[in-house]
PASEBA-1860 file (N, C-alpha, C; in nm, 3 decimals):
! residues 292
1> XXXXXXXX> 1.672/-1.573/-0.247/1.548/-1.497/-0.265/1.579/-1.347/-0.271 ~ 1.559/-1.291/-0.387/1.529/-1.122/-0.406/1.444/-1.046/-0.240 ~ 1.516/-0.916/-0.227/1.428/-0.887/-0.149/1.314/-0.766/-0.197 ~ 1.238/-0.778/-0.121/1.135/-0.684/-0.142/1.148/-0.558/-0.081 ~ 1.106/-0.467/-0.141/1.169/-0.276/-0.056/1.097/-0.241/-0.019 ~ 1.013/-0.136/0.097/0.901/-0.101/0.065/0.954/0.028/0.124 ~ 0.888/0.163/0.055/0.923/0.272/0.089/0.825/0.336/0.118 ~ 0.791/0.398/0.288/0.673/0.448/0.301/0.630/0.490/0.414
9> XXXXXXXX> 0.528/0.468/0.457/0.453/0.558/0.560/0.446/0.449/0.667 ~ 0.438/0.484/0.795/0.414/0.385/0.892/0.364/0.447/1.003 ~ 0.233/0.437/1.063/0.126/0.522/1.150/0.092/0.386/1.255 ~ -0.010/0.460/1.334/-0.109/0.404/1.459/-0.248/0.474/1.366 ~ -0.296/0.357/1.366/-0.452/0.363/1.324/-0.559/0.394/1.471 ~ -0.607/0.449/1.472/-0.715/0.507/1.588/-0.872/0.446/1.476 ~ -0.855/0.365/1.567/-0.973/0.288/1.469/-1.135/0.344/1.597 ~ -1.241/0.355/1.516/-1.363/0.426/1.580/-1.491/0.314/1.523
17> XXXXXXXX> -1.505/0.219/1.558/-1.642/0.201/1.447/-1.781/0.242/1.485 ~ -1.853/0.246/1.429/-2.005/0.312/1.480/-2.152/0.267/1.328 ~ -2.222/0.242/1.360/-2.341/0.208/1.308/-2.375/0.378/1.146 ~ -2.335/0.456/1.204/-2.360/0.552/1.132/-2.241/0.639/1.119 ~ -2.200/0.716/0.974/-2.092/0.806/0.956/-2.158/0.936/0.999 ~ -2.090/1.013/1.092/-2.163/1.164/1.100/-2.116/1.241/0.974 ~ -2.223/1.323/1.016/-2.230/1.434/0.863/-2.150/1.547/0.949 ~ -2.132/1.685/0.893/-2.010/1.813/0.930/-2.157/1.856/1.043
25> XXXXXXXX> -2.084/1.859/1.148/-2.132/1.917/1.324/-2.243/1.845/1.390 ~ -2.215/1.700/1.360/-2.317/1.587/1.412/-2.224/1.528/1.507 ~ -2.292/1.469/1.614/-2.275/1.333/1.709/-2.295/1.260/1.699 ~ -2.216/1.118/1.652/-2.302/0.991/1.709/-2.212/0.909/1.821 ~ -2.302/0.833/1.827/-2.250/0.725/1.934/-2.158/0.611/1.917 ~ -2.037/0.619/1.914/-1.925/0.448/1.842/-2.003/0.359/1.922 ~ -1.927/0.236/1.848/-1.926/0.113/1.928/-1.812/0.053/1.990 ~ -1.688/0.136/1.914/-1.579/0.054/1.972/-1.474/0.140/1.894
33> XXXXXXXX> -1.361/0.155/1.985/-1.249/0.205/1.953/-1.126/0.116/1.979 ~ -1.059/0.106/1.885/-0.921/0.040/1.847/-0.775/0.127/1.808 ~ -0.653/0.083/1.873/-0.562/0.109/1.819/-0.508/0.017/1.782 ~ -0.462/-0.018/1.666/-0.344/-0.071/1.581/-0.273/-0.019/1.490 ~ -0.129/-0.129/1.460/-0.048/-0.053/1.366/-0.107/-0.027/1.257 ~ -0.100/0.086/1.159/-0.101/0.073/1.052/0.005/0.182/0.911 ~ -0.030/0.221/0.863/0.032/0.323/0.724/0.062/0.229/0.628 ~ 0.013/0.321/0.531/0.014/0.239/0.407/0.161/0.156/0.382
41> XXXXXXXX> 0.247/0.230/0.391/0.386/0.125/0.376/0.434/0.010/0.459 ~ 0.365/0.039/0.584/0.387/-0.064/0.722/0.300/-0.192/0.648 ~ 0.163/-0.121/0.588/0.094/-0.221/0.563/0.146/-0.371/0.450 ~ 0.206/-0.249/0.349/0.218/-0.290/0.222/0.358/-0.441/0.311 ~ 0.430/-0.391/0.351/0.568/-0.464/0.412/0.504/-0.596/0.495 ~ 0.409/-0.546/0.553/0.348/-0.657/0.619/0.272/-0.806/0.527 ~ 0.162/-0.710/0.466/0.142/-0.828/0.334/0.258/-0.884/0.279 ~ 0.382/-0.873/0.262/0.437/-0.872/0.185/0.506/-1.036/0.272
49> XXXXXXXX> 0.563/-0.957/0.400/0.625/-1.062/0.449/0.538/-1.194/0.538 ~ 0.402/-1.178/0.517/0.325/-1.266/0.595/0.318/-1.381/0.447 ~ 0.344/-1.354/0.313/0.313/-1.444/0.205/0.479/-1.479/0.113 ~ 0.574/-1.487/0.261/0.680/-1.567/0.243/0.801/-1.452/0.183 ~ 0.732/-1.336/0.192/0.854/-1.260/0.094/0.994/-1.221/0.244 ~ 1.072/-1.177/0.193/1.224/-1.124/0.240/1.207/-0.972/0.232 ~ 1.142/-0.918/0.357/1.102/-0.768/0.335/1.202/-0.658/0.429 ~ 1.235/-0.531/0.364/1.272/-0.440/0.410/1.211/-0.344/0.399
57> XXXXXXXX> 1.190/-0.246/0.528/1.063/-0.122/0.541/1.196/-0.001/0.586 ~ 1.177/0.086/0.445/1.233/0.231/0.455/1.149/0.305/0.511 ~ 1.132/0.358/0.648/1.043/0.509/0.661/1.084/0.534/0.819 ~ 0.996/0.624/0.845/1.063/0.713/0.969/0.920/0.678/1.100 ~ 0.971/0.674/1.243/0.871/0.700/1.349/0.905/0.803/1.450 ~ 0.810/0.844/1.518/0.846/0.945/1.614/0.912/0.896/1.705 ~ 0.963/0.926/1.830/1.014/0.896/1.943/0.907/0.922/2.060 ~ 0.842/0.837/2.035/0.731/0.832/2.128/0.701/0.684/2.127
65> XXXXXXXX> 0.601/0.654/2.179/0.530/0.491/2.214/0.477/0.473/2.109 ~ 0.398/0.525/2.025/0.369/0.470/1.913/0.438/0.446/1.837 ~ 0.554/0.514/1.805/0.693/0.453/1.762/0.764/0.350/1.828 ~ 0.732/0.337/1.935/0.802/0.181/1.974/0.686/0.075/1.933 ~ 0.564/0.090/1.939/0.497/-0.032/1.900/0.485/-0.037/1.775 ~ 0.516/0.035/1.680/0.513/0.034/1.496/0.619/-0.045/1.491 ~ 0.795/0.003/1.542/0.886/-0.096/1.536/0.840/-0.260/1.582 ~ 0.808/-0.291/1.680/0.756/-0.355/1.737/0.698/-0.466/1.670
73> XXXXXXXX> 0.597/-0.422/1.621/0.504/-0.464/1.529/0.560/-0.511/1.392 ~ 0.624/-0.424/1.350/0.683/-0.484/1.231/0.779/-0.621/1.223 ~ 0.897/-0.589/1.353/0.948/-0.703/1.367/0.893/-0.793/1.416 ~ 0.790/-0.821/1.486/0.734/-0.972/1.492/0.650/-0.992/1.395 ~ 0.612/-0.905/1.277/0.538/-0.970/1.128/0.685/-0.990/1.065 ~ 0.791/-1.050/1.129/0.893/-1.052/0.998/0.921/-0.943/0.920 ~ 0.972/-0.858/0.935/0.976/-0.725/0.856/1.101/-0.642/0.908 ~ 1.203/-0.646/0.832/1.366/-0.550/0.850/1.339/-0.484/0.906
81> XXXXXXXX> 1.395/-0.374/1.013/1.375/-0.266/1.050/1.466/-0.183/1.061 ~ 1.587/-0.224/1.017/1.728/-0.169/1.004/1.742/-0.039/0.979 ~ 1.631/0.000/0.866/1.598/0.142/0.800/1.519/0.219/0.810 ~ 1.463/0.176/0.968/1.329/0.292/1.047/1.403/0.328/1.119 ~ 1.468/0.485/1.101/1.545/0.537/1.258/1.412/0.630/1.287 ~ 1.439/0.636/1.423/1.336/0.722/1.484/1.389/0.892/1.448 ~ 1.267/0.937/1.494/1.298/1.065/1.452/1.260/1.159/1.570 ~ 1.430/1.244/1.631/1.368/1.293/1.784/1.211/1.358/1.796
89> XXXXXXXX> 1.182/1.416/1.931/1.137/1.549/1.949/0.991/1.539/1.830 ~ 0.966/1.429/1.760/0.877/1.427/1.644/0.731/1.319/1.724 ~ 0.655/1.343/1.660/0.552/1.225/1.707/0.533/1.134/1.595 ~ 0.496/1.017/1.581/0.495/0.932/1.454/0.379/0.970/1.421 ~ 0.310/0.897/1.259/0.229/0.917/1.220/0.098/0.857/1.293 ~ -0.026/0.936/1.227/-0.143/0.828/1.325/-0.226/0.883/1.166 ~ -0.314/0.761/1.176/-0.444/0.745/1.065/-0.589/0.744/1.196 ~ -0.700/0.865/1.141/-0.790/0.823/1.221/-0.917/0.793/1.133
97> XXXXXXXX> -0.982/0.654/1.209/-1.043/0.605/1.108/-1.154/0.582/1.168 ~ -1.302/0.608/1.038/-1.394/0.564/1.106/-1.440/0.433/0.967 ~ -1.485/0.335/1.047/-1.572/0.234/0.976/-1.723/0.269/1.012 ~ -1.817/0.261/0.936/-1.955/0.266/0.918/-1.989/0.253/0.810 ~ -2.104/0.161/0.789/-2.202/0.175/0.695/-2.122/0.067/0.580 ~ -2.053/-0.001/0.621/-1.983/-0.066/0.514/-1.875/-0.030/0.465 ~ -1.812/0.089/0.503/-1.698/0.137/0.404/-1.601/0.208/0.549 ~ -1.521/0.242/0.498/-1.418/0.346/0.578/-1.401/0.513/0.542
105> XXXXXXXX> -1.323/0.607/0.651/-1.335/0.754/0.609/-1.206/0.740/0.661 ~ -1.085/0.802/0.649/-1.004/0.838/0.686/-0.929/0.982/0.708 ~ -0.846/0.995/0.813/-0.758/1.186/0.768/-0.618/1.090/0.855 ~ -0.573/1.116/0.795/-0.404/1.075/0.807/-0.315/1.201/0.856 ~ -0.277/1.186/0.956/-0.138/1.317/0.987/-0.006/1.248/0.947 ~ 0.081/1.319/0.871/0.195/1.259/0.839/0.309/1.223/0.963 ~ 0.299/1.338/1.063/0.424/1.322/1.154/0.556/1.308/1.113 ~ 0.584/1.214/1.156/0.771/1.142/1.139/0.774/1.074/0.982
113> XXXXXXXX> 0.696/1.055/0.932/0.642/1.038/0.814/0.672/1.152/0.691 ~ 0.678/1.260/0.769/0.751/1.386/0.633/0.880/1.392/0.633 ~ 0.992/1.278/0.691/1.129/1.247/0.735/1.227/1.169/0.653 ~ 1.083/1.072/0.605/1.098/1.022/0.484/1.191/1.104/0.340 ~ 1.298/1.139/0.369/1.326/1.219/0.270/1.419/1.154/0.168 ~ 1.471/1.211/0.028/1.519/1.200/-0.129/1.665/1.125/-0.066 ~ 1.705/1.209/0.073/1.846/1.142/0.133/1.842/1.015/0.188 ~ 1.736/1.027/0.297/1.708/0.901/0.369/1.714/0.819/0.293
121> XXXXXXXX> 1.631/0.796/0.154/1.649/0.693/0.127/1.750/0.614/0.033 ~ 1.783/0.749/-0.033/1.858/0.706/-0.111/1.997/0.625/-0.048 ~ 2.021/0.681/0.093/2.113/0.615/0.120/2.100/0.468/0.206 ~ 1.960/0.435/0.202/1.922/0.296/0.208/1.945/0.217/0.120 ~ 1.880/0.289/0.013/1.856/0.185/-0.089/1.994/0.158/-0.156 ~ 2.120/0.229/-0.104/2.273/0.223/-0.213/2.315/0.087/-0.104 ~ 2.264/0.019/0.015/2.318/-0.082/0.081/2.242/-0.198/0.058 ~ 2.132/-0.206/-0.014/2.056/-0.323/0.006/2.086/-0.366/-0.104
129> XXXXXXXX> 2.137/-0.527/-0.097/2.153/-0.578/-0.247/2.013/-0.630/-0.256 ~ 2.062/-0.718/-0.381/1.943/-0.818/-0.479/1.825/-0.761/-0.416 ~ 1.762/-0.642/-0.511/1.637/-0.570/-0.482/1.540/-0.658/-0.606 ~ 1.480/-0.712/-0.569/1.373/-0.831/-0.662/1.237/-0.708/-0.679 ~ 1.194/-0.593/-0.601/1.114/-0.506/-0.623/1.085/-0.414/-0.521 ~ 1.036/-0.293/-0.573/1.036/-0.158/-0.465/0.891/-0.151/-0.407 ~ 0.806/-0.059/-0.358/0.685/-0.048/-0.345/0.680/0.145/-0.295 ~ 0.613/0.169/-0.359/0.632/0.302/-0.301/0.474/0.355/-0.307
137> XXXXXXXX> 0.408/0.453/-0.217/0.247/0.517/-0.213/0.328/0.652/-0.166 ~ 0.194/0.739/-0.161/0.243/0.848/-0.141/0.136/0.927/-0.002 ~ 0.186/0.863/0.099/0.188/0.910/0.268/0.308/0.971/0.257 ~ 0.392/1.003/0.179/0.505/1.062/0.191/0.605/1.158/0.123 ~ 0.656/1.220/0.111/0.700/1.343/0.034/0.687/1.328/-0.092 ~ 0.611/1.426/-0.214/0.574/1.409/-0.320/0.739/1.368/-0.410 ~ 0.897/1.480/-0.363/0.950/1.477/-0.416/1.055/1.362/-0.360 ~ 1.024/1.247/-0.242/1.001/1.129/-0.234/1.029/0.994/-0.348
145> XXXXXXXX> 0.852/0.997/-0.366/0.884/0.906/-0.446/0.905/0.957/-0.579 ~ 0.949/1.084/-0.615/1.008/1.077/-0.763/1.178/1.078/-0.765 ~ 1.259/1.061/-0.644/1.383/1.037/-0.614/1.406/0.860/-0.616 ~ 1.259/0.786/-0.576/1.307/0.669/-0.540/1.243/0.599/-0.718 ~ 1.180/0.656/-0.743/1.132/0.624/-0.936/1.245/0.635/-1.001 ~ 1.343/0.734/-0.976/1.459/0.778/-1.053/1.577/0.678/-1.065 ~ 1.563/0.684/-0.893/1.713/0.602/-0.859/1.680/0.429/-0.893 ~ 1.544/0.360/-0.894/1.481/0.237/-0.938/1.487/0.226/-1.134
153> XXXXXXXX> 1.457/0.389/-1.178/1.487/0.349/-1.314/1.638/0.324/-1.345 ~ 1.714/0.408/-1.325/1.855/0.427/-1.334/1.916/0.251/-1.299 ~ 1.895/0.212/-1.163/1.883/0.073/-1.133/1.832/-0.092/-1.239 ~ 1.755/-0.039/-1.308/1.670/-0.098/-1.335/1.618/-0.240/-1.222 ~ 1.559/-0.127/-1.103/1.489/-0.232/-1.042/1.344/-0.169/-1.021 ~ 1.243/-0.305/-1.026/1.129/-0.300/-1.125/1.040/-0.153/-0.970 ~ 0.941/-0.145/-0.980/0.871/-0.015/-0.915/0.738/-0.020/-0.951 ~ 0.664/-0.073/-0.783/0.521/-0.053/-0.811/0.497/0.042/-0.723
161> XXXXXXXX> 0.426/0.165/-0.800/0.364/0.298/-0.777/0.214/0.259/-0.677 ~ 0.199/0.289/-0.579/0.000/0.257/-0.515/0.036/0.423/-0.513 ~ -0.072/0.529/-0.626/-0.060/0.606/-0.592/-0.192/0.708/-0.467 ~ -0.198/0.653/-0.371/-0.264/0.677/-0.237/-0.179/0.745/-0.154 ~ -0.232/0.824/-0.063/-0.360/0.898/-0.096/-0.379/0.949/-0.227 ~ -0.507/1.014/-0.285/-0.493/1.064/-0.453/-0.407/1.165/-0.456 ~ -0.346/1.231/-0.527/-0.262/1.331/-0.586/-0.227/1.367/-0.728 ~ -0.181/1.440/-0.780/-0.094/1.472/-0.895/-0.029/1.378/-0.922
169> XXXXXXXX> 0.038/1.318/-1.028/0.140/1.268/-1.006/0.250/1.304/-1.128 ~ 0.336/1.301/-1.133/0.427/1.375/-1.252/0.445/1.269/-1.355 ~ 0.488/1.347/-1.481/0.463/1.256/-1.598/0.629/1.180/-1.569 ~ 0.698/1.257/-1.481/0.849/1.132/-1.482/0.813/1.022/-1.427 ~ 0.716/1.004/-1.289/0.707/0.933/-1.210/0.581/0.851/-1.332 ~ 0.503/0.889/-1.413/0.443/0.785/-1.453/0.552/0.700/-1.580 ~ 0.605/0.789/-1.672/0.682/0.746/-1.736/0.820/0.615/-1.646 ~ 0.846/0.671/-1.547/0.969/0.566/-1.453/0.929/0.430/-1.369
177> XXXXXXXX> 0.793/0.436/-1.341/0.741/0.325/-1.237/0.726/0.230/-1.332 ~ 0.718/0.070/-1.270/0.721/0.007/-1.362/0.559/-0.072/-1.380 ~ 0.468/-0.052/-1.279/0.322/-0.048/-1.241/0.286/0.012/-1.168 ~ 0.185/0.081/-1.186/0.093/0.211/-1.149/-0.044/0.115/-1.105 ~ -0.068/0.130/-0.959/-0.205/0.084/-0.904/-0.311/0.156/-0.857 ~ -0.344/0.248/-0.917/-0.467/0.313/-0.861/-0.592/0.292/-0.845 ~ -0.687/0.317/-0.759/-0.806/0.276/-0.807/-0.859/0.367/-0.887 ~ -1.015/0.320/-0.880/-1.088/0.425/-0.990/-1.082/0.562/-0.966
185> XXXXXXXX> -1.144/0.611/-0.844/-1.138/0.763/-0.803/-0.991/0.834/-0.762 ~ -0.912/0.747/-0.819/-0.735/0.785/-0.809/-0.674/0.778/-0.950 ~ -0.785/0.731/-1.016/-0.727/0.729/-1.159/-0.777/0.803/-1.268 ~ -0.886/0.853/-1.199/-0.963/0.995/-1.250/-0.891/1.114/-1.206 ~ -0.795/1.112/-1.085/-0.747/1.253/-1.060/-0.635/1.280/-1.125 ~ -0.577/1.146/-1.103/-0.434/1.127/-1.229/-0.463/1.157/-1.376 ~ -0.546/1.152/-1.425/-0.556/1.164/-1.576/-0.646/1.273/-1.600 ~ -0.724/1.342/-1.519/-0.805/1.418/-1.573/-0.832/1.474/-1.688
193> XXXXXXXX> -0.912/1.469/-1.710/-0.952/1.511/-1.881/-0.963/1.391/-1.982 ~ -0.888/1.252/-1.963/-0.882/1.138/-2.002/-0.984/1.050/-1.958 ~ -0.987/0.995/-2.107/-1.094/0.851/-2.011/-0.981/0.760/-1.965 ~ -1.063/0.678/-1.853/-0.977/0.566/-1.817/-0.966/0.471/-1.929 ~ -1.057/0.488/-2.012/-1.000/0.351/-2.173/-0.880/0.423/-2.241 ~ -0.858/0.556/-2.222/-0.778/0.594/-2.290/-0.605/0.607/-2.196 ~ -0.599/0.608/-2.066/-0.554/0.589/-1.950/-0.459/0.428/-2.022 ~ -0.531/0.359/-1.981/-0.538/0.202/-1.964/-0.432/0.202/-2.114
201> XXXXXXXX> -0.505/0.239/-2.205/-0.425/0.186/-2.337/-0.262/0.301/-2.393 ~ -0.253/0.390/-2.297/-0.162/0.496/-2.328/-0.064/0.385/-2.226 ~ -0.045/0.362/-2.152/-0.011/0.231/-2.031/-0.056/0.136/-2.028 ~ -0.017/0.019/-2.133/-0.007/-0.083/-2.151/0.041/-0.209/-2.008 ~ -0.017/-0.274/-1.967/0.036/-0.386/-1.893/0.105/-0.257/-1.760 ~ 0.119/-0.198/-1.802/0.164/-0.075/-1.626/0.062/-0.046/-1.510 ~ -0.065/0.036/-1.596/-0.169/0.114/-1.522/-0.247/-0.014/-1.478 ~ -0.275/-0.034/-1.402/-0.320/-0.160/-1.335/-0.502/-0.056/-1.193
209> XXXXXXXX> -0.572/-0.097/-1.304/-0.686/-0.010/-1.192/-0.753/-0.115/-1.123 ~ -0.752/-0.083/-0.941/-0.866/-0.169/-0.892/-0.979/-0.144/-0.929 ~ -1.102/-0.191/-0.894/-1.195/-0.175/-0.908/-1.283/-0.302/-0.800 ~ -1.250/-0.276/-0.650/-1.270/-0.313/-0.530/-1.329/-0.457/-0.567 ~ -1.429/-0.525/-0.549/-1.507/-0.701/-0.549/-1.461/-0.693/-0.672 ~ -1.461/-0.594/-0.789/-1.484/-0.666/-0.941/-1.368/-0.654/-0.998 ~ -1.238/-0.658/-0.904/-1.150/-0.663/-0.975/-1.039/-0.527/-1.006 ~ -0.952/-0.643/-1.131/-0.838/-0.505/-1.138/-0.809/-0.524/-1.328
217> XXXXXXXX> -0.828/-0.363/-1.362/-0.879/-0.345/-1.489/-0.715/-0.333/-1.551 ~ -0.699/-0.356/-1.664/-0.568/-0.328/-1.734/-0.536/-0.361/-1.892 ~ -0.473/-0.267/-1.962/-0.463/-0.300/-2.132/-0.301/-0.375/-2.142 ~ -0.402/-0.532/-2.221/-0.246/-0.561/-2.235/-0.176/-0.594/-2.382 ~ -0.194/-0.422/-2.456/-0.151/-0.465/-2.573/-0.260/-0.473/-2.691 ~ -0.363/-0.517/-2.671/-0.414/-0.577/-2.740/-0.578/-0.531/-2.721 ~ -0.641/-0.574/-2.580/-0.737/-0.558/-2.545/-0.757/-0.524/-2.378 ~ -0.858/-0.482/-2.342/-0.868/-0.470/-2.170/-0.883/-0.605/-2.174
225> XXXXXXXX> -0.866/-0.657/-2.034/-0.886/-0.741/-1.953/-0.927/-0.686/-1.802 ~ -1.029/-0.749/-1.742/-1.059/-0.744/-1.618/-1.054/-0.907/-1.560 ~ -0.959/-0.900/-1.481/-0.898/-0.972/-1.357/-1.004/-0.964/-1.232 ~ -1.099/-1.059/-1.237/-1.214/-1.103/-1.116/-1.178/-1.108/-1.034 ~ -1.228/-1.011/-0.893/-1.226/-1.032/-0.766/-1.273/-1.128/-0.679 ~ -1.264/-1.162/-0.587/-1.338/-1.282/-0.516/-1.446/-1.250/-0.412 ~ -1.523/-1.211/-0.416/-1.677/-1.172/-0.337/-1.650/-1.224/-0.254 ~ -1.651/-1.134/-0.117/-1.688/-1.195/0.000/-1.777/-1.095/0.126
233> XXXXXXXX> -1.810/-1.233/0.236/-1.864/-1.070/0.326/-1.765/-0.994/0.371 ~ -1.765/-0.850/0.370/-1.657/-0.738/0.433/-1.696/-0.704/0.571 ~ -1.614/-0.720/0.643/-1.592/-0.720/0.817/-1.510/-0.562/0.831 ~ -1.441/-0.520/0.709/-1.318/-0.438/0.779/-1.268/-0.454/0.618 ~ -1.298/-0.302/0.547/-1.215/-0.292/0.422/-1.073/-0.226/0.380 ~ -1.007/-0.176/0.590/-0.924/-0.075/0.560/-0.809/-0.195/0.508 ~ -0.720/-0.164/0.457/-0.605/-0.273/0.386/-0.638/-0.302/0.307 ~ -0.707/-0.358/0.264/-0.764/-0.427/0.142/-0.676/-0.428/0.024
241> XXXXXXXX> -0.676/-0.248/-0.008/-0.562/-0.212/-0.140/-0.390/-0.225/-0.088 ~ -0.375/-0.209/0.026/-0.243/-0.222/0.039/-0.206/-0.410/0.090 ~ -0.264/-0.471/0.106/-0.245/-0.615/0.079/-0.273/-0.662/-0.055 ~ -0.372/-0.634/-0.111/-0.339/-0.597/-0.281/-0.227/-0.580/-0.294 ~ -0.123/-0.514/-0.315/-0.014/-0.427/-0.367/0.107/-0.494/-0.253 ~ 0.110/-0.556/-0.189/0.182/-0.619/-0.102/0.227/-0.771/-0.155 ~ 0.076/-0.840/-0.214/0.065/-0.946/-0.234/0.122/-0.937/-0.448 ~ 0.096/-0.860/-0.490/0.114/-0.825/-0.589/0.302/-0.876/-0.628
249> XXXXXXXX> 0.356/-0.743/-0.504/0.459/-0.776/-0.490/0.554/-0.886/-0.516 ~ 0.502/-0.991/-0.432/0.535/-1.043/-0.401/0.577/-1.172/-0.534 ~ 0.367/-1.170/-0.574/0.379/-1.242/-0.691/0.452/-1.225/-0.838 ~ 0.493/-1.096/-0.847/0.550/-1.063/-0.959/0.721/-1.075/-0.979 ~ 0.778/-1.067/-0.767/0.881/-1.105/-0.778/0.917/-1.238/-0.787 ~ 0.800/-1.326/-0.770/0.848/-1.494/-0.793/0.823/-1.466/-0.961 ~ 0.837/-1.442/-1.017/0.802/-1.428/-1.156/0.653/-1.525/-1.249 ~ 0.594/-1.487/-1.161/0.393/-1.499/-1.254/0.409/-1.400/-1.356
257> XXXXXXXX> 0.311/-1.449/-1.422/0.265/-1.358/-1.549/0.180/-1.259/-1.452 ~ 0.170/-1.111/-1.566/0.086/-1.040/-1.459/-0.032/-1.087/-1.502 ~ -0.098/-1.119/-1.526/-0.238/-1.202/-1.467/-0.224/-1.294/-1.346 ~ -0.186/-1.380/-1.393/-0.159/-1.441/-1.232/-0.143/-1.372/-1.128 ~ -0.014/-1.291/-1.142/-0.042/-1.184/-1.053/-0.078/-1.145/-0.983 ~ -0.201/-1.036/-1.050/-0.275/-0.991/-0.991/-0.430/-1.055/-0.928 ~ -0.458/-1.213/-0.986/-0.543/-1.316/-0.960/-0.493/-1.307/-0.800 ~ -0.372/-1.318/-0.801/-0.303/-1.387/-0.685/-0.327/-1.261/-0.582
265> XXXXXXXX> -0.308/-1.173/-0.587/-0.315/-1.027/-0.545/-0.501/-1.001/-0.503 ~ -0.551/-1.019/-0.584/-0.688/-1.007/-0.545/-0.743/-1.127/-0.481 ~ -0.684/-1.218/-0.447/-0.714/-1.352/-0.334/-0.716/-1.239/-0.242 ~ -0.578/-1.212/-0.188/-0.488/-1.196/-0.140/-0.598/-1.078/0.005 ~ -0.633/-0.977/-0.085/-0.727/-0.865/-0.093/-0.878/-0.926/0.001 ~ -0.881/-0.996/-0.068/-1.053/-1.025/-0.039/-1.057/-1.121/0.117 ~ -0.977/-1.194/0.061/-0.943/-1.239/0.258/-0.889/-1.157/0.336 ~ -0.864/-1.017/0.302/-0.816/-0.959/0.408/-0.916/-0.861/0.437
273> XXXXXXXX> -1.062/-0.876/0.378/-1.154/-0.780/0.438/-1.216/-0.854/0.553 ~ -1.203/-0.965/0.610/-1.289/-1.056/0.617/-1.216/-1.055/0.778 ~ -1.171/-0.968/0.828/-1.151/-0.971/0.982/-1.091/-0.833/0.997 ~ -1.077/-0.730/1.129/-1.055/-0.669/1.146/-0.928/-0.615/1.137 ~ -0.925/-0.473/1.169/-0.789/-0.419/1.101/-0.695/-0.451/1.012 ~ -0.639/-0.319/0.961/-0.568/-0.306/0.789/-0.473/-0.420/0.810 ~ -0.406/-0.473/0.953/-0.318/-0.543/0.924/-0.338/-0.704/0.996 ~ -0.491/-0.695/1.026/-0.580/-0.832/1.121/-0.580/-0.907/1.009
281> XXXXXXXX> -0.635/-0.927/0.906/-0.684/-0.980/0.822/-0.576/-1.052/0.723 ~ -0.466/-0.966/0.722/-0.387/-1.023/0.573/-0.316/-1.164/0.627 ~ -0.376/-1.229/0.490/-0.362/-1.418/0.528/-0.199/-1.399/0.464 ~ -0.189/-1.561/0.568/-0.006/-1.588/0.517/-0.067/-1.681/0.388 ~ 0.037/-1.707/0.382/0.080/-1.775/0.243/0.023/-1.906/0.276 ~ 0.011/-1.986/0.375/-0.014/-2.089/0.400/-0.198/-2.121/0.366 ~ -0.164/-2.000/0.449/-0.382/-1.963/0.385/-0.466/-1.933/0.284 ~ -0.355/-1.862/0.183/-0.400/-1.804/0.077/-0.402/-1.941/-0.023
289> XXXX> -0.289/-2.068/0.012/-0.305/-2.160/-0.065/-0.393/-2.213/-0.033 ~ -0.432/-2.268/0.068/-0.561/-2.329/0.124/-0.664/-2.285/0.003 ~ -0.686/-2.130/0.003/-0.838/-2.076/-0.040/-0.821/-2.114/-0.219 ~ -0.654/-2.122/-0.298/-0.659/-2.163/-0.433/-0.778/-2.266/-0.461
END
């Protein structure tokens, strides 16, 4: 079995939920506060290895307790840790999150997370054989992931871009990845001035847009296609996209067509809104067949 890479961010979620989002210099009242692991790359590694994959997680934690329970955490979801050194005198990352009203708000501090650097990884990634696929978002140095796009093209090993949080992104890094997952309001900042029909068809079978219950939009060649989501009630939408992109992974390294794919990917997604926290929810493999 190929392994899976994931290059990225790895935090403590400070989870808050409450009946109402405050507006700028309001109070309200939570209902409940949570810590668990989370960051987008912890996440992505986690989906990845709960649906049978062979995962390795590149990124950095502080030397603190939340850095021992991120390690922690990862290795009992099955997940390498060979290539998380701590990082002294640093605090790890934390995501603070509020749920209300149906949706999530987030502000992310990077921490041990800006450690993540062009060296670090590169000198990971020159030891790991049979790389079956990378995963890279951007919780982490912009000039990051255009070192790990470079050294994956040069490789030719394949590279899925989640470009989250939104940002810029450079025309090497779109030209080098080998799928681009953004959602809608991430794929408007990336292209600005472009329509997304014009987006979609300049990136053929690459640009891959969610578009949350209804799916994930993409030109293949020929015509759009939209790839149906699976409706369900939402308990907890944080993860959602990074078990998407986990599960994605996964399916593209057993070699599915990308439709399947991403069918498989948006299962994947929708059962993981359906219980708490980014990393409560994401079903194993055992479950996800069940729901086929």
């Amino acid at each position: 079995m190929s392994h899976i890479v994931v290059v990225g961010s790895c935090s403590m979620d400070l989870v808050v939920t409450s009946n109402k989002r405050p507006n700028a210099g309001e109070t309200v009242l939570g209902e409940s506060f949570k810590t668990v692991p989370g960051g987008k790359g912890a996440n992505q590694a986690v989906a990845s290895a709960r649906l049978g994959a062979d995962v390795y997680m590149i990124g950095r934690v502080g030397d603190d307790t939340y850095g021992q329970d991120i390690l922690s955490n990862l290795q009992d979801q099955g997940v390498r840790t060979s290539y998380m050194k701590p990082v002294t005198e640093m605090e790890s990352g934390t995501a603070h999150i509020i749920l209300a009203e149906g949706d999530n708000s987030i502000v992310v501090v990077k921490g041990a997370n800006n450690e993540v650097t062009p060296d670090y990884v590169r000198e990971a990634l020159s030891t790991i054989d049979d790389i079956g696929m990378v995963l890279i978002q951007q919780e982490i140095p912009e000039e990051t992931v255009e070192a790990v796009c470079a050294i994956c093209s040069k490789k030719e090993i394949p590279v899925i871009l989640n470009p989250a949080p939104a940002r810029k992104v450079s025309q090497q890094v779109l030209d080098q990845a080998t799928y681009i997952t953004p959602n809608e309001h991430e794929a408007v900042l990336m292209f600005n001035g472009r329509s997304i029909e014009d987006a979609l068809r300049q990136y053929p079978n690459k640009l891959l847009i969610t578009e949350g219950k209804n799916g994930v939009r993409y030109f293949d060649g020929l015509k759009e296609v939209l790839v149906p989501g699976f409706p369900v009630e939402a308990v907890d939408t944080t993860g959602a996209g990074d078990t998407f992109n986990g599960a994605l992974a996964v399916a593209l390294t057993e070699g599915k067509s990308l439709y399947d794919a991403l069918a498989f990917a948006n299962l994947a997604a929708s059962m993981s809104v359906t219980k708490f926290g980014a990393q409560g929810g994401m079903p194993t493999r055992e479950e996800l067949e069940r729901k086929k």
